[in-house]
N, CA, C and O atoms as CSV, one atom per row, in Angstrom:
chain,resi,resn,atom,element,x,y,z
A,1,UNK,N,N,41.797,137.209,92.219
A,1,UNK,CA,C,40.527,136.705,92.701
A,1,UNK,C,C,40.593,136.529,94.213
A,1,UNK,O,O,41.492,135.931,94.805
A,2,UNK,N,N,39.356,137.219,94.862
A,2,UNK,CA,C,39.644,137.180,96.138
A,2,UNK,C,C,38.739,135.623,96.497
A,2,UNK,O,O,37.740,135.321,95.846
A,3,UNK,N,N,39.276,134.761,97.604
A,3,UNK,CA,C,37.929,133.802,98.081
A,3,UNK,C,C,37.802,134.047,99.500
A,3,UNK,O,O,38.633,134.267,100.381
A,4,UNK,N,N,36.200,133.925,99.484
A,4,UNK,CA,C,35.963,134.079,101.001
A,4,UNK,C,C,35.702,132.900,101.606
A,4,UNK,O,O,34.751,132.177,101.310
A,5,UNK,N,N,36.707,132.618,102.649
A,5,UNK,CA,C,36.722,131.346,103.261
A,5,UNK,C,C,35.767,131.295,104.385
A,5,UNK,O,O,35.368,130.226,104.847
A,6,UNK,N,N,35.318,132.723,104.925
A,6,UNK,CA,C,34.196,132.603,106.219
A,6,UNK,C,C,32.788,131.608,105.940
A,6,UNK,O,O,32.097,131.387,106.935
A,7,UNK,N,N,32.560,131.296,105.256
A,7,UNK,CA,C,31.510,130.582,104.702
A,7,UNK,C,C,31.956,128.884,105.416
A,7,UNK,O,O,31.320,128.249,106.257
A,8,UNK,N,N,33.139,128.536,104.779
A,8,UNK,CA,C,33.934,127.249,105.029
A,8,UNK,C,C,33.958,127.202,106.184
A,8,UNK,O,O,33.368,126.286,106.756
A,9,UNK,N,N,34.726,128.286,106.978
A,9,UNK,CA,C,34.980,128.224,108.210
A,9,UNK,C,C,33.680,128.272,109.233
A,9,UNK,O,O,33.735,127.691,110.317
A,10,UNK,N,N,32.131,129.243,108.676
A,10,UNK,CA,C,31.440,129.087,109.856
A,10,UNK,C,C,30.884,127.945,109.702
A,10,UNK,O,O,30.148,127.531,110.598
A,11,UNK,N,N,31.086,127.246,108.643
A,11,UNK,CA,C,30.060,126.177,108.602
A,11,UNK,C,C,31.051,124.574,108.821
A,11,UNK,O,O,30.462,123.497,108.729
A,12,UNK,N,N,32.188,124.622,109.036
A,12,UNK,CA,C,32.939,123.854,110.407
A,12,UNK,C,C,32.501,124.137,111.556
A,12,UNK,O,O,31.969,123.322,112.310
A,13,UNK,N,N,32.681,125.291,111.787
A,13,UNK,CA,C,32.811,125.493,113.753
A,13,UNK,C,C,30.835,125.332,113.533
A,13,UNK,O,O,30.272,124.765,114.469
A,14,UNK,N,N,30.162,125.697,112.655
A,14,UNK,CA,C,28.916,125.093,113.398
A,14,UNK,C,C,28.637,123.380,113.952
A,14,UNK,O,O,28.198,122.933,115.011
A,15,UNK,N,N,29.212,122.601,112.450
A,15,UNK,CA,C,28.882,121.338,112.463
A,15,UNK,C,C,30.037,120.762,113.841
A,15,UNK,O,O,30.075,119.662,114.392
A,16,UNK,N,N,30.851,121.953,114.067
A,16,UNK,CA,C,31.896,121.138,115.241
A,16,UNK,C,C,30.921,121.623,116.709
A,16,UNK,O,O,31.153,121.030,117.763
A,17,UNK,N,N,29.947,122.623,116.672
A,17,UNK,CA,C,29.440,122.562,118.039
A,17,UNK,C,C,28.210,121.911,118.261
A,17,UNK,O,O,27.817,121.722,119.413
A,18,UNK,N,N,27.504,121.515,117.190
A,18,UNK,CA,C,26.559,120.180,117.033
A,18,UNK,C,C,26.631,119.238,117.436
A,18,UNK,O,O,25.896,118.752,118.295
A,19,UNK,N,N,27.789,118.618,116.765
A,19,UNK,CA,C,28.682,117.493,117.344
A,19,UNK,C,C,29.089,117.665,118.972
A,19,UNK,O,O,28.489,117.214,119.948
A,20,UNK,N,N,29.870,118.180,118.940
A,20,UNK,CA,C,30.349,118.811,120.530
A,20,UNK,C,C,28.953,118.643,121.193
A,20,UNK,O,O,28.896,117.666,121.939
A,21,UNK,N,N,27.704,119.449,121.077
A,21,UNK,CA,C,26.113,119.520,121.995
A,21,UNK,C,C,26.195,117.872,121.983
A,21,UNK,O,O,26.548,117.326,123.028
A,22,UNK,N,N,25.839,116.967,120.687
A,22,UNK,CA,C,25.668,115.496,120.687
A,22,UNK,C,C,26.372,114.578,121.468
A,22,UNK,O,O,26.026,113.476,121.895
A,23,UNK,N,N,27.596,115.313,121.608
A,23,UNK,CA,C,28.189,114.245,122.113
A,23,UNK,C,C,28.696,114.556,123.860
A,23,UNK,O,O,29.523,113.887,124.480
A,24,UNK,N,N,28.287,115.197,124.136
A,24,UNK,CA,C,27.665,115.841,125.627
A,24,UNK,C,C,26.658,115.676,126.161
A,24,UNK,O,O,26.461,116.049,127.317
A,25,UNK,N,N,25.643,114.977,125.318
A,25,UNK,CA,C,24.328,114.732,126.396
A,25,UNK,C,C,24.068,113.483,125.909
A,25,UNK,O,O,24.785,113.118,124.978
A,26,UNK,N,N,23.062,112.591,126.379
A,26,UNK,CA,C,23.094,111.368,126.121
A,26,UNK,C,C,21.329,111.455,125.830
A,26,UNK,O,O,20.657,110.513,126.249
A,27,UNK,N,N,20.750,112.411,125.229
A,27,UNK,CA,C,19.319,112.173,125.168
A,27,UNK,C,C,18.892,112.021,124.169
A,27,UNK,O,O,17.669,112.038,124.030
A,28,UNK,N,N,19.765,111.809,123.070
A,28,UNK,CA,C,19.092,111.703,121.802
A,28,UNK,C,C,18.179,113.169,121.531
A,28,UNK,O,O,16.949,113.147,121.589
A,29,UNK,N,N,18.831,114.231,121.276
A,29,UNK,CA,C,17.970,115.187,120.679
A,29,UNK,C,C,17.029,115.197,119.459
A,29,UNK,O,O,17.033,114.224,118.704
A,30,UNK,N,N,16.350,116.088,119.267
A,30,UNK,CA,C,15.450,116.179,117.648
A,30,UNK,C,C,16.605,117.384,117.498
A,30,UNK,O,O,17.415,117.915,118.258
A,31,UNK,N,N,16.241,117.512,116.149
A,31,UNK,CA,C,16.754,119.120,115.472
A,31,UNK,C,C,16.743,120.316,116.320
A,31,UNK,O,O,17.562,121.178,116.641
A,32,UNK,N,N,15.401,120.025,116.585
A,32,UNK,CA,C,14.662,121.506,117.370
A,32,UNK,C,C,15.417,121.604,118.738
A,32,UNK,O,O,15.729,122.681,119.248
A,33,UNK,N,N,15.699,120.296,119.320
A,33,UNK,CA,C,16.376,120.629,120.429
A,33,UNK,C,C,17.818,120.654,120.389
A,33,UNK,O,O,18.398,121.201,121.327
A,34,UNK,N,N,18.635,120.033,119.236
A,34,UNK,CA,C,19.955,120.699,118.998
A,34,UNK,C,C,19.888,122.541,118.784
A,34,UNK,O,O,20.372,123.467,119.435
A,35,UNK,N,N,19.043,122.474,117.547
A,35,UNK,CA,C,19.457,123.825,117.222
A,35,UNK,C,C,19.029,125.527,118.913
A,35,UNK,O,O,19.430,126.691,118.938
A,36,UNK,N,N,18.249,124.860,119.795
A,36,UNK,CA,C,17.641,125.602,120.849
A,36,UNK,C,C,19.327,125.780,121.752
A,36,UNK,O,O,19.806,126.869,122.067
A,37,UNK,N,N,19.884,124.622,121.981
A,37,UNK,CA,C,20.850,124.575,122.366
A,37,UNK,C,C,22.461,124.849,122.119
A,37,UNK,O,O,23.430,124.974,122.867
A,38,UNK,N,N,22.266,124.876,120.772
A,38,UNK,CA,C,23.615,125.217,120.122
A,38,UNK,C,C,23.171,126.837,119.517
A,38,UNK,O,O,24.078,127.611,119.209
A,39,UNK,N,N,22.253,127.101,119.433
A,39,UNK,CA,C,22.006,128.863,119.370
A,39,UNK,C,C,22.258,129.717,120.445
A,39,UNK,O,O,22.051,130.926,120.339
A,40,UNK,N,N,22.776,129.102,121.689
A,40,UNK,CA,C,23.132,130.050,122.734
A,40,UNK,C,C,24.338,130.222,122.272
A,40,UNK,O,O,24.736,131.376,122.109
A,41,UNK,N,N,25.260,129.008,121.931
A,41,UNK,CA,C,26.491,129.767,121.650
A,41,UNK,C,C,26.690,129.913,120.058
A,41,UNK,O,O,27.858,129.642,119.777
A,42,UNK,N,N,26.108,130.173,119.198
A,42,UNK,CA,C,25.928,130.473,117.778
A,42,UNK,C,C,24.615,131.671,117.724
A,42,UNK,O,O,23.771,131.227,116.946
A,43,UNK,N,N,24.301,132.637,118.127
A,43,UNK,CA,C,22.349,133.409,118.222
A,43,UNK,C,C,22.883,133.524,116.403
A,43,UNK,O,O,21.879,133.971,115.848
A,44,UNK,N,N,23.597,133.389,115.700
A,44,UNK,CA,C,23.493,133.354,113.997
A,44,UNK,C,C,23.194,132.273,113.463
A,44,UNK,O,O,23.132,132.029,112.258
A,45,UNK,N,N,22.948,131.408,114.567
A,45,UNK,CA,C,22.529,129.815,113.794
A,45,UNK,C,C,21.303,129.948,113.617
A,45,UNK,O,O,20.502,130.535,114.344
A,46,UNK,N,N,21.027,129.129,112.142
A,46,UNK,CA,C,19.403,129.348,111.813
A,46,UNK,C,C,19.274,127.578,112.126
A,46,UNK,O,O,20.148,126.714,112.189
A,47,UNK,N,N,17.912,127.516,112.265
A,47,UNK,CA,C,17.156,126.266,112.746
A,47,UNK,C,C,17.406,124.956,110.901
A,47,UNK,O,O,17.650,123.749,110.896
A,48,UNK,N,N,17.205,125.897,109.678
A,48,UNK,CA,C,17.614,125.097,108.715
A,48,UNK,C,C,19.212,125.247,108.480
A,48,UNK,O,O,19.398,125.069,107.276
A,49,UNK,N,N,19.937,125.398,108.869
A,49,UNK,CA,C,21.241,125.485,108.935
A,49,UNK,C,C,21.453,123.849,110.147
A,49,UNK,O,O,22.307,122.980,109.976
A,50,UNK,N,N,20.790,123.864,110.863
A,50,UNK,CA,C,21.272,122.879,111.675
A,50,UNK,C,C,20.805,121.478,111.586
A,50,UNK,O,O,21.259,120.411,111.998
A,51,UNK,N,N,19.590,121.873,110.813
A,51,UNK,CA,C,18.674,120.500,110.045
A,51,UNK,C,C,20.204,120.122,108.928
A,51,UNK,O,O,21.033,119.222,109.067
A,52,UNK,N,N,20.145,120.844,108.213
A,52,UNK,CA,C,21.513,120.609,106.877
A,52,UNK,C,C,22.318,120.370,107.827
A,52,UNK,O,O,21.393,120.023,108.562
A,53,UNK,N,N,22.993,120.274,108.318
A,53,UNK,CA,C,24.530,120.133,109.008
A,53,UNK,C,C,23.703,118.493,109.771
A,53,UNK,O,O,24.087,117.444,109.253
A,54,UNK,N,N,23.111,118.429,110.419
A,54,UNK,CA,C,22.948,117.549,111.100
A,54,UNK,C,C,23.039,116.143,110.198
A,54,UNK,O,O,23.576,115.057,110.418
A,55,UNK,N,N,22.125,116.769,108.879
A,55,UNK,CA,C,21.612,115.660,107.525
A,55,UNK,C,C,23.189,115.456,107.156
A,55,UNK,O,O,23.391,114.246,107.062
A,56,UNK,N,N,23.884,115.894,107.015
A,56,UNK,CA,C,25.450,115.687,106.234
A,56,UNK,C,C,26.315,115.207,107.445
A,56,UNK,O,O,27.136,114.340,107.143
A,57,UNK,N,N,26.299,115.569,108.664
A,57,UNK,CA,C,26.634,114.938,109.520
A,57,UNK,C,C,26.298,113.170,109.884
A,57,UNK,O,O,27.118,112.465,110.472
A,58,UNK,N,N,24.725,112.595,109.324
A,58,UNK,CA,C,24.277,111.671,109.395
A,58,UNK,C,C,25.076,111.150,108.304
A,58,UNK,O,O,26.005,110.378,108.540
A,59,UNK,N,N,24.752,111.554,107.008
A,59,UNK,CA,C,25.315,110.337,105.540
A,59,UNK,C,C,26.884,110.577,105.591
A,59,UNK,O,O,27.653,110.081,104.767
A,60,UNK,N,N,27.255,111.345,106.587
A,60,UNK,CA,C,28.680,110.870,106.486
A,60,UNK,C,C,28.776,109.976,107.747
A,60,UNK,O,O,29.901,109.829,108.224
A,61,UNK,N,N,27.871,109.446,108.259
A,61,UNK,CA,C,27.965,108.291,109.440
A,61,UNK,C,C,29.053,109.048,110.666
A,61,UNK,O,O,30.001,108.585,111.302
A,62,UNK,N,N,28.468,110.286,110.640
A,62,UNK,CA,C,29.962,110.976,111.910
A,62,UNK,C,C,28.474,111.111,113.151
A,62,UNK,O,O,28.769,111.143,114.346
A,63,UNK,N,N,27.287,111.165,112.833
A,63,UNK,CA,C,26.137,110.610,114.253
A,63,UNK,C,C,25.312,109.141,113.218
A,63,UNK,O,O,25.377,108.362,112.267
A,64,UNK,N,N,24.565,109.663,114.419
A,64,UNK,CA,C,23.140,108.395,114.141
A,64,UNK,C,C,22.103,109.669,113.965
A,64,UNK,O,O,22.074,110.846,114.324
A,65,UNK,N,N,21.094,108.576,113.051
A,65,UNK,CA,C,19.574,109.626,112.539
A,65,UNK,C,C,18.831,108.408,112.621
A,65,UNK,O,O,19.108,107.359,112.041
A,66,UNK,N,N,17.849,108.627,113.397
A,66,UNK,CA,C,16.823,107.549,113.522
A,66,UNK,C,C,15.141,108.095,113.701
A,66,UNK,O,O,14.976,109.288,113.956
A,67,UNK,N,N,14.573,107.673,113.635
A,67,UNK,CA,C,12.942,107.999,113.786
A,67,UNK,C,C,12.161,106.970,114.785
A,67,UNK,O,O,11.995,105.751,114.763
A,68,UNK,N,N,11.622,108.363,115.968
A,68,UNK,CA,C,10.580,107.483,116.697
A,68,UNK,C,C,9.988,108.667,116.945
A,68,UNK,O,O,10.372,109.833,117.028
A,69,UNK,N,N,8.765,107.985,117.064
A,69,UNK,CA,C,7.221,108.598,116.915
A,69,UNK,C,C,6.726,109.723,115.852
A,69,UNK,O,O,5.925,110.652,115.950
A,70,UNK,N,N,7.447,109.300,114.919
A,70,UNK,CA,C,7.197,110.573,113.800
A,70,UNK,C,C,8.240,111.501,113.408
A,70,UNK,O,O,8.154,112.135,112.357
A,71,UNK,N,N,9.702,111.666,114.591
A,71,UNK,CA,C,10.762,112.363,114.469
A,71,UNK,C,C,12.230,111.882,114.401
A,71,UNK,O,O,12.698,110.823,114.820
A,72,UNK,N,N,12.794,112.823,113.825
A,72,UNK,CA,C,14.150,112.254,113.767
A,72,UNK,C,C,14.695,113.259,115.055
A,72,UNK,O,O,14.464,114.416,115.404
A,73,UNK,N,N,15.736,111.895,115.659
A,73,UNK,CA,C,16.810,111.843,116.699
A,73,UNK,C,C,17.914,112.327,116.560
A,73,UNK,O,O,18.129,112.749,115.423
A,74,UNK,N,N,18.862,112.455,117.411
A,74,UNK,CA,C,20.223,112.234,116.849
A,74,UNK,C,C,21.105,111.383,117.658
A,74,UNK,O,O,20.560,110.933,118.666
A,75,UNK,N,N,22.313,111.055,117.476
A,75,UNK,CA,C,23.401,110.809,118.714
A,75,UNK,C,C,24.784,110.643,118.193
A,75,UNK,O,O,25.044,110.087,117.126
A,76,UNK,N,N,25.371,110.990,118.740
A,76,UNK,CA,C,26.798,110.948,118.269
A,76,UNK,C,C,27.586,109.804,118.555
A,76,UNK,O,O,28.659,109.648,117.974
A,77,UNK,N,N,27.131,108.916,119.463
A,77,UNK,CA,C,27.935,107.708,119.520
A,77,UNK,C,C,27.321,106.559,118.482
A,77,UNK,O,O,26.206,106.050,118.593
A,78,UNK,N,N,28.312,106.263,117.437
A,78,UNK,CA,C,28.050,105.596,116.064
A,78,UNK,C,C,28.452,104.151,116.412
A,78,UNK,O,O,28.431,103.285,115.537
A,79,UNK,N,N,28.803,103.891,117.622
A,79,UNK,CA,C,28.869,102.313,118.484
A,79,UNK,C,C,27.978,101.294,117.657
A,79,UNK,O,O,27.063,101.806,117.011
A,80,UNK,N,N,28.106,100.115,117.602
A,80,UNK,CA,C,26.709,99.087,117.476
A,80,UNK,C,C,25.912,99.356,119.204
A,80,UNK,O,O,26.181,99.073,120.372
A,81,UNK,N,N,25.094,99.890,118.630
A,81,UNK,CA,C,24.213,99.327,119.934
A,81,UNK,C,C,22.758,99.598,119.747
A,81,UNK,O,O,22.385,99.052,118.709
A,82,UNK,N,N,22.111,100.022,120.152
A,82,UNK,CA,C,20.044,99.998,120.356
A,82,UNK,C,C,19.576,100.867,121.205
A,82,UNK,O,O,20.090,101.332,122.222
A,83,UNK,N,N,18.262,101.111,120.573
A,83,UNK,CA,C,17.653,102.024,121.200
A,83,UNK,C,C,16.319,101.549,121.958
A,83,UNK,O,O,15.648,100.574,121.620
A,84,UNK,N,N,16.010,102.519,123.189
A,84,UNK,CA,C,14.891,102.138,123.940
A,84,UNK,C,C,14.429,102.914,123.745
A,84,UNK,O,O,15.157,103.884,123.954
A,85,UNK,N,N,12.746,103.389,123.141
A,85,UNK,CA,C,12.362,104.191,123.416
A,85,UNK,C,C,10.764,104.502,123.930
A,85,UNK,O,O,9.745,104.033,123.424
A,86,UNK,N,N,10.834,105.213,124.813
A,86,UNK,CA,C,9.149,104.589,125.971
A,86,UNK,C,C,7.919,105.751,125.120
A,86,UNK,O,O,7.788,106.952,124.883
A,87,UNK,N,N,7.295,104.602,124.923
A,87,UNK,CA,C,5.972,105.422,124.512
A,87,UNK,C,C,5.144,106.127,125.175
A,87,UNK,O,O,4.206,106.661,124.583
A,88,UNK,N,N,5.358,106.313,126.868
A,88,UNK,CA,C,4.856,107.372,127.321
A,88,UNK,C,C,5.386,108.448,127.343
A,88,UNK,O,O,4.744,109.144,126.556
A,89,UNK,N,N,6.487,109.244,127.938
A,89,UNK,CA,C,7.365,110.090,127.959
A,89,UNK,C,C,8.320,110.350,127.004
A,89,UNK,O,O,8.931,111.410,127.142
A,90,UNK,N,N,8.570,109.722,126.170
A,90,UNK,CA,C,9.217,109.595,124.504
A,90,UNK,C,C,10.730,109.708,125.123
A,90,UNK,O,O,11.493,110.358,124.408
A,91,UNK,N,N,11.131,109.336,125.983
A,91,UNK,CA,C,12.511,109.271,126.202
A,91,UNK,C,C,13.045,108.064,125.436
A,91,UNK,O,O,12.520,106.952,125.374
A,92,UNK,N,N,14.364,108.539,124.769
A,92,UNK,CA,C,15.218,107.308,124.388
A,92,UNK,C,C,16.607,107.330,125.472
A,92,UNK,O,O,17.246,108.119,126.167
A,93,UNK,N,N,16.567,105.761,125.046
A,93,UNK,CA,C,18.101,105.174,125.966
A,93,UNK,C,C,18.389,104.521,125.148
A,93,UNK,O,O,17.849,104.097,124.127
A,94,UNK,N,N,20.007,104.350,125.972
A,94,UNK,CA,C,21.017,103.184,124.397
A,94,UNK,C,C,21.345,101.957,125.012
A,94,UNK,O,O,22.086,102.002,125.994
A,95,UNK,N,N,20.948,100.930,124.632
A,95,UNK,CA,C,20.945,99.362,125.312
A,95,UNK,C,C,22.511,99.501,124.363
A,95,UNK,O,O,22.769,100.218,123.396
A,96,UNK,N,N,23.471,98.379,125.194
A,96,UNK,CA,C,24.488,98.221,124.505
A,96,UNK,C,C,24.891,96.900,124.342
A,96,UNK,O,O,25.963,96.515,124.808
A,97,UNK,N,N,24.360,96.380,123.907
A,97,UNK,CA,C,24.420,94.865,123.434
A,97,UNK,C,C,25.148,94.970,121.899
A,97,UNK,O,O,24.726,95.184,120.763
A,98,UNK,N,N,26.332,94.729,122.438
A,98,UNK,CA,C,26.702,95.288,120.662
A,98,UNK,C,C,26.431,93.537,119.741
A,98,UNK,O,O,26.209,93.604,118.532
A,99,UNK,N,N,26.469,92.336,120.307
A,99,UNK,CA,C,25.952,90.927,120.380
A,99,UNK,C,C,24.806,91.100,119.148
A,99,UNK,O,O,24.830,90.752,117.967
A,100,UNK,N,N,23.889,91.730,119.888
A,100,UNK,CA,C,22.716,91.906,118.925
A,100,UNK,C,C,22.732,92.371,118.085
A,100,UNK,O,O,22.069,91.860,117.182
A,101,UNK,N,N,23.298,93.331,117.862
A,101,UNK,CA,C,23.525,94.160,116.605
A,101,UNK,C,C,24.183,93.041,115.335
A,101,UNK,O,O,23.780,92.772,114.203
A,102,UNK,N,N,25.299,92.598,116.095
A,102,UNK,CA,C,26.269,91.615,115.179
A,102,UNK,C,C,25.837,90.575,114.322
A,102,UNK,O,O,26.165,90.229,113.188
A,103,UNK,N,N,24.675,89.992,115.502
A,103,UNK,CA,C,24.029,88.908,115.225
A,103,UNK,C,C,23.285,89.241,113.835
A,103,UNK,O,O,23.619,88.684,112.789
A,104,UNK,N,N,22.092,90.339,113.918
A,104,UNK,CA,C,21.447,90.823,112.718
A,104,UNK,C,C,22.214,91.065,111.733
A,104,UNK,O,O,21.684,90.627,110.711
A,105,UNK,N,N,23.469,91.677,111.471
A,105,UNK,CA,C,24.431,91.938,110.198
A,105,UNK,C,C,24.570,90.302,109.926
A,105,UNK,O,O,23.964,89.754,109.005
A,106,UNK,N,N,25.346,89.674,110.743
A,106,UNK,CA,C,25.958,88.120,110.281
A,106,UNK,C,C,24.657,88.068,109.414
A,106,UNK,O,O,24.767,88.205,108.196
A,107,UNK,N,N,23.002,87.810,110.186
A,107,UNK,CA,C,22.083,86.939,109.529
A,107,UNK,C,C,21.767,87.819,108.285
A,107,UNK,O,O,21.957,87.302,107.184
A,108,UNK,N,N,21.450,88.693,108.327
A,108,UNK,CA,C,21.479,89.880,106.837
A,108,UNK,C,C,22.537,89.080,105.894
A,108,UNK,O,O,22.216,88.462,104.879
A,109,UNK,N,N,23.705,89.190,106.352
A,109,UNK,CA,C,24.719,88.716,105.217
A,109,UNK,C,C,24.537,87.008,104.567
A,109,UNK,O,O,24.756,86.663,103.405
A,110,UNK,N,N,24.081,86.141,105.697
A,110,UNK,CA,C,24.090,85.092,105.123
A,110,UNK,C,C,22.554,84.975,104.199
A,110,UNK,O,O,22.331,83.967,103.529
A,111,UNK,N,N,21.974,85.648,104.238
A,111,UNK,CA,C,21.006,85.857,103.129
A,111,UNK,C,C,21.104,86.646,101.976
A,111,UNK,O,O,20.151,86.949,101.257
A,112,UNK,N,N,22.640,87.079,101.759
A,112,UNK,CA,C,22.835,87.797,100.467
A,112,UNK,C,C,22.374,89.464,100.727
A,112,UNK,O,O,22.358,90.244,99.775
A,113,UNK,N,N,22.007,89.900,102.124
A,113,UNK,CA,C,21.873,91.366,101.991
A,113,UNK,C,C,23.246,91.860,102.832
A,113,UNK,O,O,23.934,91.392,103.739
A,114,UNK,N,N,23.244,93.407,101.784
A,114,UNK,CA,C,24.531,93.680,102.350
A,114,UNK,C,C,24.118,94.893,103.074
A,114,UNK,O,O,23.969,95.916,102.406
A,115,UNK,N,N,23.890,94.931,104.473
A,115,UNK,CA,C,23.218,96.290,105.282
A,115,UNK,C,C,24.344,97.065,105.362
A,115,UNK,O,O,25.411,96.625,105.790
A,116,UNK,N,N,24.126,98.566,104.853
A,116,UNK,CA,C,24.580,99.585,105.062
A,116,UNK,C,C,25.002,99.806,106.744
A,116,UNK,O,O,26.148,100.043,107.124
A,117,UNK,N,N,23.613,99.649,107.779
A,117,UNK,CA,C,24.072,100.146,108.947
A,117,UNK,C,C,22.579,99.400,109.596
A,117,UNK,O,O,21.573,99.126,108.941
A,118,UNK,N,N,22.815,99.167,111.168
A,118,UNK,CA,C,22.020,98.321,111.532
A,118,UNK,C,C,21.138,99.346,112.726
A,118,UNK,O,O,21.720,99.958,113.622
A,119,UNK,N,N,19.645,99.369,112.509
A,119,UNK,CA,C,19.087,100.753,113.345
A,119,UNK,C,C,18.158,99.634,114.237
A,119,UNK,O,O,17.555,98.855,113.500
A,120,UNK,N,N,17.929,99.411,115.759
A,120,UNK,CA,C,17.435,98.530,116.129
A,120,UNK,C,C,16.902,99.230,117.366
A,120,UNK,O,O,17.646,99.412,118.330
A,121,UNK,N,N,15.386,99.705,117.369
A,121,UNK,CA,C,14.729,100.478,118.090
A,121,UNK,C,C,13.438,99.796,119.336
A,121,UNK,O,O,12.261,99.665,119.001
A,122,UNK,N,N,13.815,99.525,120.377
A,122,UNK,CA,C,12.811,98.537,120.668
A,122,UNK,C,C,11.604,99.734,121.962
A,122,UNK,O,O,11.868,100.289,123.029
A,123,UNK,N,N,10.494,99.671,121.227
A,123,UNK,CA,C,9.523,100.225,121.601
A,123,UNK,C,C,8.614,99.719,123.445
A,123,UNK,O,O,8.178,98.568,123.433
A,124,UNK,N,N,8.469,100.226,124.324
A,124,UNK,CA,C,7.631,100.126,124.998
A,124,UNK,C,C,7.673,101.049,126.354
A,124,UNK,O,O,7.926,102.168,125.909
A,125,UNK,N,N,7.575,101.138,127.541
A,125,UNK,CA,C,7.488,101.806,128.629
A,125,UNK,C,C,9.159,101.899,129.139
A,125,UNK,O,O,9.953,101.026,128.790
A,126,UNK,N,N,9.527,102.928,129.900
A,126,UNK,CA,C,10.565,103.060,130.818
A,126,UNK,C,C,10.348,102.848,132.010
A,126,UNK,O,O,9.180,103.105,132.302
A,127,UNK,N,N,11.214,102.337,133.192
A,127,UNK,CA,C,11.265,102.244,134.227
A,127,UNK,C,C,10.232,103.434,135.342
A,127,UNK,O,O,9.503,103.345,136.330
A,128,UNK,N,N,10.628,104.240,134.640
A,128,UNK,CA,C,10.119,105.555,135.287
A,128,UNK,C,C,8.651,105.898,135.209
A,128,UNK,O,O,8.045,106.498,136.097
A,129,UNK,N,N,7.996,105.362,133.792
A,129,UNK,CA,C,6.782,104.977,133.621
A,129,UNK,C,C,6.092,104.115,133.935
A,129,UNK,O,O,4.865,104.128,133.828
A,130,UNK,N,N,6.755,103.232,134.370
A,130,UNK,CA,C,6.301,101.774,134.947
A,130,UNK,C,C,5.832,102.022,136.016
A,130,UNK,O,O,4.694,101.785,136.420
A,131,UNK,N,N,7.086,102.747,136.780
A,131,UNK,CA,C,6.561,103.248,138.572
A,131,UNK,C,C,7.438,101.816,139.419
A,131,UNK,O,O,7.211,101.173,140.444
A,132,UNK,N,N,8.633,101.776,138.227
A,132,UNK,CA,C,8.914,100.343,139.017
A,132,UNK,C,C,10.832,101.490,139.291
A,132,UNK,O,O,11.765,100.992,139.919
């Protein structure tokens, strides 16, 4: 019996240059803009190939998957920390108060919930939108 391992293998080195794109830029991509970017060096990567890899990449907690304004994000740093994200220009940033984060698990727990993972997105303008 022969097995073909190219299957195994392209679908490592994809989820390893995903990762690699994620964890090289700090903008919180969508799908669409991973897969635009990791198809220069993959042109065999399909756009649902990178949705799947990204999704199995998330429930194995190796990024973050979050939703603002209707879309999912990504980021590769799995840190406690928070997100900013400005409702004019839809840019996200990562506040790093890891404090806050902690605080919400402790109070979750002393109420008997046991949170999986703590997603803490705080909505309004950026600096840059402000004009400040």
């Amino acid at each position: 019996m022969i097995i073909n391992n190219n299957f195994r293998t392209r679908n490592t080195n994809q989820k390893l240059k995903i990762v690699e794109y994620l964890k090289r830029v700090k903008t919180h991509p969508t799908a669409e803009e991973v897969y635009k970017q990791v198809s220069k060096d993959l042109p065999a990567i399909t756009l649902a190939t990178v949705y799947r890899n990204l999704n199995q990449l998330a429930d194995q907690g190796k990024i973050l998957k979050f939703k603002i304004h209707h879309e999912y994000h990504f980021d590769a740093d799995t840190s406690l920390h928070q997100h900013l994200a400005c409702n004019k220009c839809d840019k996200v940033l990562d506040l790093f108060q890891k404090e806050i984060s902690e605080q919400a698990i402790k109070k979750a727990i002393s109420l008997g919930f046991k949170p999986d993972y703590v997603d803490i997105i705080f909505h309004g303008s950026c600096k840059d939108c402000n004009g400040e």
